[in-house]
DSSP file (Angstrom, degrees, kcal/mol; ACC not computed):
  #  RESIDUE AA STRUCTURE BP1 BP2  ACC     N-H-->O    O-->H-N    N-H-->O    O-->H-N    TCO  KAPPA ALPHA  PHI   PSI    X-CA   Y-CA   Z-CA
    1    1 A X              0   0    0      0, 0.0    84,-3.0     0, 0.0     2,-0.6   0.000 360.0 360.0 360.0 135.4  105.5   73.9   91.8
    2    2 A X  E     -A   84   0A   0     82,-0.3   109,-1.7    84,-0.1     2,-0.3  -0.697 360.0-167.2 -92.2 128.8  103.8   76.8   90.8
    3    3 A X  E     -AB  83 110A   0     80,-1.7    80,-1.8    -2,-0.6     2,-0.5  -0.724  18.2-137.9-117.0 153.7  100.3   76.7   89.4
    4    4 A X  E     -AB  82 109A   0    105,-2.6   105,-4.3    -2,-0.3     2,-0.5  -0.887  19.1-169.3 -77.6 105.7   97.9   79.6   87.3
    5    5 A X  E     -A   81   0A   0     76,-1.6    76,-0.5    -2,-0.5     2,-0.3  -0.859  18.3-157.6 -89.2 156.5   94.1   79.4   88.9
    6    6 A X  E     -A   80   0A   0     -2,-0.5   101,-2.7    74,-0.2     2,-0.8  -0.982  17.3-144.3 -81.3 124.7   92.1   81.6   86.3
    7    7 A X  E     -AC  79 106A   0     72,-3.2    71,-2.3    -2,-0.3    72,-0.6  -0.708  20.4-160.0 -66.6  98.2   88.9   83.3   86.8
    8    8 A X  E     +AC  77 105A   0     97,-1.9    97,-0.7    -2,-0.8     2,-0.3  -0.879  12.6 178.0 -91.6 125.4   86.8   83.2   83.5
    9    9 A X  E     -A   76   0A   0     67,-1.6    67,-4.7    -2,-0.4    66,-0.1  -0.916  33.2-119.7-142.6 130.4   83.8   85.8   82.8
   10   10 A X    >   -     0   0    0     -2,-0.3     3,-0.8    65,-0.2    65,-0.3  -0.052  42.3 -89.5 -65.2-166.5   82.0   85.6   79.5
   11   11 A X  T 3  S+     0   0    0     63,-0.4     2,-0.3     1,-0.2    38,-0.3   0.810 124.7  49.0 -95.2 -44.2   82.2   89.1   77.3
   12   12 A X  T 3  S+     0   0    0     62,-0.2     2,-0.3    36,-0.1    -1,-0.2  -0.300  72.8 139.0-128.6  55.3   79.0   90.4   79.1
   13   13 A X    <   -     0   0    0     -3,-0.8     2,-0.5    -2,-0.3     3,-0.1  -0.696  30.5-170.8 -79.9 145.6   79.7   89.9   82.4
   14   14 A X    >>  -     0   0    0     -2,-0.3     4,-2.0     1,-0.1     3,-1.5  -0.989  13.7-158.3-146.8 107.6   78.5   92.9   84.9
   15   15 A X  H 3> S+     0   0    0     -2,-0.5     4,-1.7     1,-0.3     3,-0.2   0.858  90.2  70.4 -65.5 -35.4   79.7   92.6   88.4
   16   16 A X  H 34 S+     0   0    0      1,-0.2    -1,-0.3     2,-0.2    -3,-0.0   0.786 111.2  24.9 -77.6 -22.8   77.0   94.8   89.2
   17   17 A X  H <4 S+     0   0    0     -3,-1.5    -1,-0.2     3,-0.0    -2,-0.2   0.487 126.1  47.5-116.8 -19.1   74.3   92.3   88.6
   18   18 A X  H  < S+     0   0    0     -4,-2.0     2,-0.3    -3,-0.2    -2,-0.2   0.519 101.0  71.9 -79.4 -24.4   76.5   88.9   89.2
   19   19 A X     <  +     0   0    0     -4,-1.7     2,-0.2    -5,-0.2    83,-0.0  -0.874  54.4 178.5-131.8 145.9   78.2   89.8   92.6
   20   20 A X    >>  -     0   0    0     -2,-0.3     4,-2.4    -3,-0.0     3,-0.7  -0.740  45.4 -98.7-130.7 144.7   76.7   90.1   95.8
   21   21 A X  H 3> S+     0   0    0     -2,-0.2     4,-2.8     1,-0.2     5,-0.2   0.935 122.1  59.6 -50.2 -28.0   78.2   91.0   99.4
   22   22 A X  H 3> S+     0   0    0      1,-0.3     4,-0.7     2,-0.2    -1,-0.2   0.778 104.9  38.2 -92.7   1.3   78.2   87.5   99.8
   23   23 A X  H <> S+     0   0    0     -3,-0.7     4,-1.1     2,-0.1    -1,-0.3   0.566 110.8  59.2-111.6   8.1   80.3   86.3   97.2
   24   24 A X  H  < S+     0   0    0     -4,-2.4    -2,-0.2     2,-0.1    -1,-0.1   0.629 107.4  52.4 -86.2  -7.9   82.6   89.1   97.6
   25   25 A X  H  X S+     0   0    0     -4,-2.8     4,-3.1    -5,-0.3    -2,-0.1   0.676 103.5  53.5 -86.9 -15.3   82.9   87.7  101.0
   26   26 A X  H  X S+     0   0    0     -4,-0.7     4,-3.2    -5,-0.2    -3,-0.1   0.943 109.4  49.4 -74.1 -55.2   83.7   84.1   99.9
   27   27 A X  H  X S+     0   0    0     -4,-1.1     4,-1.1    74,-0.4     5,-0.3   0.859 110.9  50.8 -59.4 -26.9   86.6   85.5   97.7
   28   28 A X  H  > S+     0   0    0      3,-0.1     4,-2.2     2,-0.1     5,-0.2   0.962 113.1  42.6 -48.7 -72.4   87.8   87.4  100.8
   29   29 A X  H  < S+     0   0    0     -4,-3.1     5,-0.2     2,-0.2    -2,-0.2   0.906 118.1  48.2 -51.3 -45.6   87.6   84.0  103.1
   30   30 A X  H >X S+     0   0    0     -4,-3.2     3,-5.2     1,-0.3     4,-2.1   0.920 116.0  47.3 -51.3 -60.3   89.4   81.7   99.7
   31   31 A X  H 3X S+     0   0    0     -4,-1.1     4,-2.4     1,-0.4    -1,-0.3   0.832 113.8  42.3 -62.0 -42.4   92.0   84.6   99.6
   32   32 A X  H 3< S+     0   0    0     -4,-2.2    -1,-0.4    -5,-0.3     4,-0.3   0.282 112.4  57.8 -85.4  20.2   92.7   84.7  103.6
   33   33 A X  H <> S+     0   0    0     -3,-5.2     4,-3.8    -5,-0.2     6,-0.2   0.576 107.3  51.7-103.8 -46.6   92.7   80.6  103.6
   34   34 A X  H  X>S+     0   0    0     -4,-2.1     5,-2.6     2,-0.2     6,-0.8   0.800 114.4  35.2 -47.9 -33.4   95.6   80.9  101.0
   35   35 A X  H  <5S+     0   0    0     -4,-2.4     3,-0.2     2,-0.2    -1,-0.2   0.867 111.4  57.4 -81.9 -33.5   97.8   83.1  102.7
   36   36 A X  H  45S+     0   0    0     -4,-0.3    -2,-0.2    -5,-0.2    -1,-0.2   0.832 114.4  52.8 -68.5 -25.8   97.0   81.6  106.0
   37   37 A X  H  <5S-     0   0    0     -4,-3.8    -2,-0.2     1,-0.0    -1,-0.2   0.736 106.8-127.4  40.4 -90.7   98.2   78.6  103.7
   38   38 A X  T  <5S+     0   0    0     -4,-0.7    -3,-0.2    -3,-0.2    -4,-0.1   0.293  81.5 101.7  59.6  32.9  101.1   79.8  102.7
   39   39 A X      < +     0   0    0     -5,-2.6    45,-3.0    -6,-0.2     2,-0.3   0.749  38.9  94.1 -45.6 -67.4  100.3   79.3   99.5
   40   40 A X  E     +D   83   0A   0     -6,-0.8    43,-0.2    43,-0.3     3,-0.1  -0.513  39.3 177.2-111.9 121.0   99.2   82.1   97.6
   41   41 A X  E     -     0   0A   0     41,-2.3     2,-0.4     1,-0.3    42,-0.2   0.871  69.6 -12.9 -80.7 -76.3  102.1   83.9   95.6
   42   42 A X  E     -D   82   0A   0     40,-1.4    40,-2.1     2,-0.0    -1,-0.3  -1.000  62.8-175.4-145.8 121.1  100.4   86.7   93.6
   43   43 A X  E     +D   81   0A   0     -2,-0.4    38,-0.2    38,-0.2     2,-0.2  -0.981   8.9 173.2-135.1 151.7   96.3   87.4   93.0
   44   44 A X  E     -D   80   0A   0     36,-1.7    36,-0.7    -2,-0.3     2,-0.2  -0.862  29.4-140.4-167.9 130.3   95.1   90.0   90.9
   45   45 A X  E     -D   79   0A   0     -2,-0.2    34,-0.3    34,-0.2     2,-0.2  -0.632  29.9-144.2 -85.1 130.9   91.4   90.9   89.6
   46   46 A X        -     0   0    0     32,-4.3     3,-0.1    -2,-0.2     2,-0.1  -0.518  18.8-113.4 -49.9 143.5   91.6   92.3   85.4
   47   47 A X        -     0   0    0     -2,-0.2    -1,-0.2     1,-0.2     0, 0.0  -0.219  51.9 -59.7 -66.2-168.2   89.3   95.0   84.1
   48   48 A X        -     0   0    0      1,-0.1    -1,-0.2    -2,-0.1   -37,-0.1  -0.211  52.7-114.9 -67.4 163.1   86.6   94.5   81.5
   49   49 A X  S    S+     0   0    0    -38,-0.3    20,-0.2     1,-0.1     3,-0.2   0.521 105.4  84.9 -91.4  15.2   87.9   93.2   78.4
   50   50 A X  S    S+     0   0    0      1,-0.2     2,-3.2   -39,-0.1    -1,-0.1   0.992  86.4  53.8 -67.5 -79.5   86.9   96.3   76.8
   51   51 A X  S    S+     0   0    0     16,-0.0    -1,-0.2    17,-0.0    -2,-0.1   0.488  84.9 116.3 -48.3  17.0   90.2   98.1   77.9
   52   52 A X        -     0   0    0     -2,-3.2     2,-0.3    -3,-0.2    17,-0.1  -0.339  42.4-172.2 -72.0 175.6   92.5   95.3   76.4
   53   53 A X        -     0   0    0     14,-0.2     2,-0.3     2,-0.0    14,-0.3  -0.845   9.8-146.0-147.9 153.7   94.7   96.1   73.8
   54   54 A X  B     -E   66   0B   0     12,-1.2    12,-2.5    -2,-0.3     2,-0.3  -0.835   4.5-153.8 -97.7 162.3   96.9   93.7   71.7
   55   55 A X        -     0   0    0     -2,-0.3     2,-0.3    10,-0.2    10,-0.2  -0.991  14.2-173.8-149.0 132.1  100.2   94.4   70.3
   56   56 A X        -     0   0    0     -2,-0.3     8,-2.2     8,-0.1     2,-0.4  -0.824  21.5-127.4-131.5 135.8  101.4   92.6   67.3
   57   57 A X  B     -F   63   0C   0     -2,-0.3     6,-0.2     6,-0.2     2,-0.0  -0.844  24.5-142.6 -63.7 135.3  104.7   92.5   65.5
   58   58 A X    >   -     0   0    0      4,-1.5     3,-0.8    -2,-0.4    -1,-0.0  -0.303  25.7-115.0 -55.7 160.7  104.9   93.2   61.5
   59   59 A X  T 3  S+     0   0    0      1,-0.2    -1,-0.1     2,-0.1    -2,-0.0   0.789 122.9  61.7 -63.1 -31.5  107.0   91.6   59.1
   60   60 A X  T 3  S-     0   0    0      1,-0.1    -1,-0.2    -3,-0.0     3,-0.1   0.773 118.9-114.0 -60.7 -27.3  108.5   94.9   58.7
   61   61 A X  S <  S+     0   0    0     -3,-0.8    -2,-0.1     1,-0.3    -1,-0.1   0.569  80.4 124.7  89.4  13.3  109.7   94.8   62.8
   62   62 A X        -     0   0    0      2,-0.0    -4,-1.5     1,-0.0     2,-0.3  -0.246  63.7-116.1 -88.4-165.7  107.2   97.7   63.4
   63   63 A X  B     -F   57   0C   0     -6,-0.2     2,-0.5    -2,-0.1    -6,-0.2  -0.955  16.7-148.5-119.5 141.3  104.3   97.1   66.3
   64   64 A X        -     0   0    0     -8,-2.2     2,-0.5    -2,-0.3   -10,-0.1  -0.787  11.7-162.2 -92.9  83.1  100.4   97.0   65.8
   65   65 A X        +     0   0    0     -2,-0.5     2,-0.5   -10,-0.2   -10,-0.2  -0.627  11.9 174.8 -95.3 139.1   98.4   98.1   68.5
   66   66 A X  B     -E   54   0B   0    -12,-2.5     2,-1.6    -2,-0.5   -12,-1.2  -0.776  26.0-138.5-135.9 125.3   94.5   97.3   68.9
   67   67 A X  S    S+     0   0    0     -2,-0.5   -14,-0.2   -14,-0.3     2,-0.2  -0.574  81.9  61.5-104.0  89.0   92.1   98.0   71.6
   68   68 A X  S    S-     0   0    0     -2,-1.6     2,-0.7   -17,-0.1    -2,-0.2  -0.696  97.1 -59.8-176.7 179.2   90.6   95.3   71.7
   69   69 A X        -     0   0    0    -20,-0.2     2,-1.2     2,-0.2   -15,-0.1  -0.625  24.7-136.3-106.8 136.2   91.8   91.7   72.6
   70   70 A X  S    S+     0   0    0     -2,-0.7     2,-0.4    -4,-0.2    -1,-0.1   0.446  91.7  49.1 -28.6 -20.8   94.1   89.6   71.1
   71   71 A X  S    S-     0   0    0     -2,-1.2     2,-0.5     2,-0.1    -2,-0.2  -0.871  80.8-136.0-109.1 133.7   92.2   86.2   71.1
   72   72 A X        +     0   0    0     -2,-0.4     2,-0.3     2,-0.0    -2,-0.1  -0.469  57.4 113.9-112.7  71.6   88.4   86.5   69.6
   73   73 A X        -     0   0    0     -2,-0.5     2,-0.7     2,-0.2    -2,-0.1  -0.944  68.7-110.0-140.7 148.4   86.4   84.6   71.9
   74   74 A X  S    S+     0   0    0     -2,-0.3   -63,-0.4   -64,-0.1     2,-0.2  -0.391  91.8  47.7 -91.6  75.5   83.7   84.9   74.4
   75   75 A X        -     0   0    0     -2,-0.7     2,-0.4   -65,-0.3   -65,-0.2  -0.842  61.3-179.7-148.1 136.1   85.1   84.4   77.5
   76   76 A X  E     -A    9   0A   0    -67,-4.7   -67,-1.6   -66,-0.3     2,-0.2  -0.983  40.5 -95.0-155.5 153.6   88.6   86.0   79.3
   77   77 A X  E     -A    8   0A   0     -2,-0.4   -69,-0.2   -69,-0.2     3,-0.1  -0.303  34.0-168.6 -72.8 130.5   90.1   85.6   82.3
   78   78 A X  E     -     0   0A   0    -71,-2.3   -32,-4.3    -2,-0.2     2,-0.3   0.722  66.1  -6.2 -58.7 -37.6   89.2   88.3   84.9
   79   79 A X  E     -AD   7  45A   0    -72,-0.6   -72,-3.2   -34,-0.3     2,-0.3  -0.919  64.4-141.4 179.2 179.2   91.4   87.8   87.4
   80   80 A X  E     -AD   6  44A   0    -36,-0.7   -36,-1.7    -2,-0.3     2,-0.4  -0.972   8.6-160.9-153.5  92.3   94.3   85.4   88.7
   81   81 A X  E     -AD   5  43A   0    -76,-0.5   -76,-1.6    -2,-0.3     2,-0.6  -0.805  12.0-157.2 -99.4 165.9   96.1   83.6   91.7
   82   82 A X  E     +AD   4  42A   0    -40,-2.1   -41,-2.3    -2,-0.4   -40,-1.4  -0.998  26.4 177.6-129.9 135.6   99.6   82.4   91.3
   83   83 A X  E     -AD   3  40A   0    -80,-1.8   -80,-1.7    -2,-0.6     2,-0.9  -0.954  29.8-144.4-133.1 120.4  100.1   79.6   94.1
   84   84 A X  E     +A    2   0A   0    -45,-3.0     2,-0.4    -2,-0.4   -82,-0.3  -0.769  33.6 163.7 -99.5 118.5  102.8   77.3   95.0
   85   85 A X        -     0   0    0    -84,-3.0     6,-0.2    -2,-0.9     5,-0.2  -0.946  37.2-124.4-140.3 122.6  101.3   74.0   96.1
   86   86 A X  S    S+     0   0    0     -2,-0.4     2,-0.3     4,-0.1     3,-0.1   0.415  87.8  20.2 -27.5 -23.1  103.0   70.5   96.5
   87   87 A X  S >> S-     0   0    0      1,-0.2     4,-0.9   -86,-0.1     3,-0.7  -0.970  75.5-114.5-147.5-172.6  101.2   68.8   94.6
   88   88 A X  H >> S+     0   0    0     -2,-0.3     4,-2.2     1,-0.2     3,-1.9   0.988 120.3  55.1 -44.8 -53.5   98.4   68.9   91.3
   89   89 A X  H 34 S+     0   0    0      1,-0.4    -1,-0.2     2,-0.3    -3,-0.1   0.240 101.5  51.4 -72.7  -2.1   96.0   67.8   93.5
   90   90 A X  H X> S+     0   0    0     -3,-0.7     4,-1.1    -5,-0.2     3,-0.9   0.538 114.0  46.6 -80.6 -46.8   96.6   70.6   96.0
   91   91 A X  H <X S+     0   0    0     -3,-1.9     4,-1.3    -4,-0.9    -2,-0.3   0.588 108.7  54.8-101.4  -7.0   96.2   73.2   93.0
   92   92 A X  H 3X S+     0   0    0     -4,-2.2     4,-0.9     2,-0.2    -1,-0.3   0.574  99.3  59.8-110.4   6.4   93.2   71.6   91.8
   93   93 A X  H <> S+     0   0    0     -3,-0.9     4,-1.6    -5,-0.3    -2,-0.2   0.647 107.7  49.5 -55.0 -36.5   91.6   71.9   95.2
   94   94 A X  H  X S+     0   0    0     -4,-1.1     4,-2.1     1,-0.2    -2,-0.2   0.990 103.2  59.2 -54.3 -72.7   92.0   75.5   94.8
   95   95 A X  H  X S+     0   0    0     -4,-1.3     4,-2.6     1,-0.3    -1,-0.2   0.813 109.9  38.9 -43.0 -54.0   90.7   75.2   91.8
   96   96 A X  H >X S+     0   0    0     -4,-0.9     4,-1.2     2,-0.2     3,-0.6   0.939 112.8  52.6 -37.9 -70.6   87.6   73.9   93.1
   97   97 A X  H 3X S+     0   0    0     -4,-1.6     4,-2.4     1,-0.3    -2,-0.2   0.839 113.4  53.1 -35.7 -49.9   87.3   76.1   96.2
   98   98 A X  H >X S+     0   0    0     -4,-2.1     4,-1.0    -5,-0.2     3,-1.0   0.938 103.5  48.7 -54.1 -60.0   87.8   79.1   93.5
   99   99 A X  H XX S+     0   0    0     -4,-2.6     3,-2.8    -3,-0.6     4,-1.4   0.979 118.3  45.7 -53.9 -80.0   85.0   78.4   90.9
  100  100 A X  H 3< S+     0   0    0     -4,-1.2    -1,-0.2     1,-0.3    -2,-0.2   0.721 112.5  48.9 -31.8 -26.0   82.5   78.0   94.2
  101  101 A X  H << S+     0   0    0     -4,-2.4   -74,-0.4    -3,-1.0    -1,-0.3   0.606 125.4  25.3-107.0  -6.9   83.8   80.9   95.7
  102  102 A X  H << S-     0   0    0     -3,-2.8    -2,-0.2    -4,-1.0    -1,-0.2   0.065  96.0-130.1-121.6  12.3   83.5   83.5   92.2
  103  103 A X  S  < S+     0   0    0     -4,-1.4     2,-0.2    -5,-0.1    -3,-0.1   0.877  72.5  99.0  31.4  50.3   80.8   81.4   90.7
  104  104 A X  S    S-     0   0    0     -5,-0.2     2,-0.4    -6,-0.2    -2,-0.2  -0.797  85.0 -65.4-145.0-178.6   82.7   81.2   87.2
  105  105 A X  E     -C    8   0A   0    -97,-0.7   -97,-1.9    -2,-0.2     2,-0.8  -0.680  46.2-162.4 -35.9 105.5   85.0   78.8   85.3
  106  106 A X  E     -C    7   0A   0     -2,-0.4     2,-0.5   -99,-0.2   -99,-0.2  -0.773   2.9-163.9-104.7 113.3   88.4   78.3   87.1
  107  107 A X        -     0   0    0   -101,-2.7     2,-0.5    -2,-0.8  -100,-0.0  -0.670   4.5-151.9-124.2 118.4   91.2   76.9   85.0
  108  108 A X        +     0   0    0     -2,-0.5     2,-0.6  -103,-0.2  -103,-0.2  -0.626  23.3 157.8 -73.4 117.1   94.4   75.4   86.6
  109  109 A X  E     -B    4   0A   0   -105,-4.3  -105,-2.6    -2,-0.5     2,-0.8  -0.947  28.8-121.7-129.4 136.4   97.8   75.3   84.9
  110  110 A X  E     -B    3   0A   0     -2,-0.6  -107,-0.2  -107,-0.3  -108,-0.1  -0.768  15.8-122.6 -70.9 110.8  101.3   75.0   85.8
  111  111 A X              0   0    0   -109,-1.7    -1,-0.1    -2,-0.8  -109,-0.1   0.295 360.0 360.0 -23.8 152.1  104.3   77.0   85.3
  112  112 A X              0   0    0   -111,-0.0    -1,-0.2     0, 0.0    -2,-0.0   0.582 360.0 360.0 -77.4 360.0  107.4   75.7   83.6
């Protein structure tokens, strides 16, 4: 089965002042435990959520697009693995390993 970890960073996160060699070296080690794994499908870091944009249909069948992001909340996911793991209880070890290793929020989901 294939599971969604998510990275969550509140609105006024600044890597420059949250991340450290050593926790860019922890996300190194998670990511080269996954592959040595054979886990780990797809990972991929977002920008800020200042570049987001949403895109909206009208009733009309035209498009709205907004730079800023669709959901109005403070917190959005940063960044992303996509995993295939045998069981929940596999993908919510990740999950742990993940929040400890980015110091953030992790949330685990599964694909249909």
């Amino acid at each position: 089965m294939k599971y969604l970890v998510a990275i969550h960073h509140p609105d006024d996160y600044d890597p420059f002042l949250r991340e450290d060699k050593e926790m860019h070296q922890a996300i190194d080690d998670i990511n080269d435990e996954m592959v040595a794994a054979g886990i780990r499908i797809f990972v991929g870091g977002l920008q800020h959520i200042s570049n987001a944009h949403s895109v909206t249909t009208n009733a009309d069948g035209t498009f709205l697009i907004n730079k800023k992001p669709y959901l109005p909340t403070t917190e959005h996911v940063a960044g992303f693995w996509v995993l295939e793991c045998a069981t929940e209880e596999e993908a919510l070890e990740w999950g742990r390993k993940a929040t400890v290793a980015c110091k953030a929020p992790v949330e685990v989901r599964p694909f249909h």
